[in-house]
VOBA-1610 file (N, C-alpha, C; in pm, whole numbers, padded with zeros to 5 digits, always signed):
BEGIN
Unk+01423-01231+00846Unk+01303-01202+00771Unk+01329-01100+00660Unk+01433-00998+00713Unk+01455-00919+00577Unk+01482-00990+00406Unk+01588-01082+00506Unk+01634-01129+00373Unk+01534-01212+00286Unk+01447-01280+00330Unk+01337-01334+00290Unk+01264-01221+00164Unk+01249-01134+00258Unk+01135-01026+00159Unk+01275-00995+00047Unk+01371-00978+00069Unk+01492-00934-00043Unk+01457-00994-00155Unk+01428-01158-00148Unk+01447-01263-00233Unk+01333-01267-00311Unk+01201-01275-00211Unk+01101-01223-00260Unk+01045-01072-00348Unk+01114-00999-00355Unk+01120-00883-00421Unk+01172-00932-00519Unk+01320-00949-00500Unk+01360-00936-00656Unk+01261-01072-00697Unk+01260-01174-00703Unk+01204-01275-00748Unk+01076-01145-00858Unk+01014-01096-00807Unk+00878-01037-00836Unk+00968-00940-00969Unk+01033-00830-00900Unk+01125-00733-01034Unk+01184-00831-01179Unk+01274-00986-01127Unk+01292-01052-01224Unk+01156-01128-01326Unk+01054-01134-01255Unk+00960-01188-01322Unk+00904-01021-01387Unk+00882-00975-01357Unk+00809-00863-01444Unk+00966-00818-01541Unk+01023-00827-01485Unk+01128-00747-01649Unk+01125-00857-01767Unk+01190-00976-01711Unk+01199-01117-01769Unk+01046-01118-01882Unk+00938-01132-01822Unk+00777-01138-01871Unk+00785-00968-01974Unk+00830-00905-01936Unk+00804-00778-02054Unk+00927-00771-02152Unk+01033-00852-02132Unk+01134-00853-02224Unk+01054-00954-02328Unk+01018-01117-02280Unk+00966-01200-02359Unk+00803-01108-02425Unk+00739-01079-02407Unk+00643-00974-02474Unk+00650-00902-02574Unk+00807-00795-02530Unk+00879-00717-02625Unk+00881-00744-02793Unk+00931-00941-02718Unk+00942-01007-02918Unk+00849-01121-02978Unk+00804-01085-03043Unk+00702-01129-03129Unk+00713-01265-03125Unk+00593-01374-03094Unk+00578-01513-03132Unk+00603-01578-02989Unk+00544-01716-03002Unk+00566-01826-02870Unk+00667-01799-02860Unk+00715-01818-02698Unk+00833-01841-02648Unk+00822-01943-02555Unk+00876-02097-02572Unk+00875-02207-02499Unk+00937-02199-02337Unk+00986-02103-02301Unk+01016-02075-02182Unk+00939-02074-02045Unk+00979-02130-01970Unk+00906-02126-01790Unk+00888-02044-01750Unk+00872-02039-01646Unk+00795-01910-01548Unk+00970-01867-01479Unk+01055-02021-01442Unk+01184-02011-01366Unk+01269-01908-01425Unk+01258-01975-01614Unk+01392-01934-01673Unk+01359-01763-01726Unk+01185-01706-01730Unk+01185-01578-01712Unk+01260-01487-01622Unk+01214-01575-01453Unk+01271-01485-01364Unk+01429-01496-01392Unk+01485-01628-01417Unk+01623-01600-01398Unk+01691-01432-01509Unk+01604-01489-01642Unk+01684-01385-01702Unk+01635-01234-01658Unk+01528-01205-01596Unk+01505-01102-01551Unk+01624-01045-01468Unk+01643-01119-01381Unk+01712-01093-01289Unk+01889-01074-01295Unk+01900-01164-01375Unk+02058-01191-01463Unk+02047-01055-01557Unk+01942-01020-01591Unk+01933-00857-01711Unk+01950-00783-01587Unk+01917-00740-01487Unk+01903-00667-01404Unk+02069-00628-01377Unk+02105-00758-01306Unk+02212-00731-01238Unk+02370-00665-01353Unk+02341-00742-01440Unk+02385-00686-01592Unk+02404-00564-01605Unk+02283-00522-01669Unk+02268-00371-01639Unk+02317-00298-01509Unk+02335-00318-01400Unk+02391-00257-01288Unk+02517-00272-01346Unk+02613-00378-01365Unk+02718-00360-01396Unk+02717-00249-01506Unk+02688-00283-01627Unk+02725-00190-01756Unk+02672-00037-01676Unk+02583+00010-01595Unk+02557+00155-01544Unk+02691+00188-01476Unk+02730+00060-01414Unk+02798+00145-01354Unk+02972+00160-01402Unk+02990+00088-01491Unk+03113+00121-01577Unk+03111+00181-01652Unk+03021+00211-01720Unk+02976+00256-01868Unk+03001+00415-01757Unk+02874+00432-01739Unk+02796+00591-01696Unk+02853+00606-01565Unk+02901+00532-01499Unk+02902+00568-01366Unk+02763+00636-01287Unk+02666+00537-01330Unk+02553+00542-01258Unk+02498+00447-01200Unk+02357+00428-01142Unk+02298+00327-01085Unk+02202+00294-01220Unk+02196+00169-01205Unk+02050+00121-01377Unk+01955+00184-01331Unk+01834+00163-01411Unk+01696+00161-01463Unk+01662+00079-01450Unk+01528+00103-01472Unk+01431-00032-01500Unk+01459-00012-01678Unk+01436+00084-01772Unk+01477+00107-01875Unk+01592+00018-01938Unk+01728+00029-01885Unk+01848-00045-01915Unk+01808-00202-01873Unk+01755-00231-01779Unk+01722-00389-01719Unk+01645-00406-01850Unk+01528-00378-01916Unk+01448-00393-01971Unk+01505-00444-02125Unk+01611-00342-02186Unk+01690-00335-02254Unk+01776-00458-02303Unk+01866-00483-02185Unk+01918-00565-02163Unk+01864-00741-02171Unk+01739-00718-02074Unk+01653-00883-02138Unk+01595-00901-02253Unk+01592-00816-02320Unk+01525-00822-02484Unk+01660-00881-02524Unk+01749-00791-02528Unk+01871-00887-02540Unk+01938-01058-02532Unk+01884-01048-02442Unk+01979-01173-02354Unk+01809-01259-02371Unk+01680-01223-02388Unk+01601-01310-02484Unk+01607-01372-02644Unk+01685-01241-02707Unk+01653-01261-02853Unk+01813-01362-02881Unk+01880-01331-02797Unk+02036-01456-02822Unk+02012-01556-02772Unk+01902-01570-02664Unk+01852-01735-02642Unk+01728-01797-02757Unk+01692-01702-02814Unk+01609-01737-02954Unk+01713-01798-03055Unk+01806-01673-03071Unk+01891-01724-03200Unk+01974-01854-03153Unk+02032-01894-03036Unk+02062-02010-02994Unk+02028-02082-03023Unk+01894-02101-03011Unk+01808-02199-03059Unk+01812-02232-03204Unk+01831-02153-03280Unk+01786-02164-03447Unk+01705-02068-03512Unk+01607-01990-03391Unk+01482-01935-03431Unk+01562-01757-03421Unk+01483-01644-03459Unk+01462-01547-03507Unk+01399-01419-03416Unk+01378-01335-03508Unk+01331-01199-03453Unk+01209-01304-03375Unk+01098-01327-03495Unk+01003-01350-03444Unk+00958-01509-03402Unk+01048-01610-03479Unk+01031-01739-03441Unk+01138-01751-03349Unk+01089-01826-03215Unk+01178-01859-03089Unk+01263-01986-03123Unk+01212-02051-03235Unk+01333-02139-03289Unk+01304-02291-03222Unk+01380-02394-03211Unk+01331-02511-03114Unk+01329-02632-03209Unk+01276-02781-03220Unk+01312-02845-03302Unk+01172-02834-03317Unk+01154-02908-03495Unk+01026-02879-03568Unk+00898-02985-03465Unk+00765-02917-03505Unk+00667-02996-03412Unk+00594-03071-03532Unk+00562-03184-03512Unk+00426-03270-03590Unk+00321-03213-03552Unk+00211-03199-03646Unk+00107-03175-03632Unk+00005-03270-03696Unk+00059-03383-03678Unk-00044-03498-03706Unk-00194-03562-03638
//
């Protein structure tokens, strides 16, 4: 059962960092609810690494936070799109 609530926790920490990184940058972002949590969580663990090579510390929520603005705005530019356009192929509006 622990491990249950483990999964369930982070699940919850990756969705709130993930959801305030995508916030952070300006304009739609075509993204799921999944691929929030993943990058939440992928920023998270990230940041633990870089704390703890870098500083020889434990992260933040600060550095996690940091980090998914990041690892949001290079899945923007991936795309094609920008600071503020998320990029994607053009839509009809017919």
């Amino acid at each position: 059962m622990d491990f249950i609530a483990y999964l369930i926790i982070l699940c919850i920490i990756g969705l709130v960092v993930g959801g305030l990184a995508r916030l952070a940058l300006p304009g739609r972002d075509p993204m799921g609810l999944g691929m929030t949590i993943l990058i939440g969580i992928g920023s998270s663990l990230f940041a633990g690494f870089i704390a703890r090579e870098v500083f020889n510390r434990e992260a933040g929520f600060l550095l996690a936070f940091i980090v998914a603005v990041l690892v949001v705005y290079a899945i923007r530019r991936s795309r094609g799109g920008g600071l503020t356009d998320p990029g994607g192929p053009p839509v009809d509006r017919y």
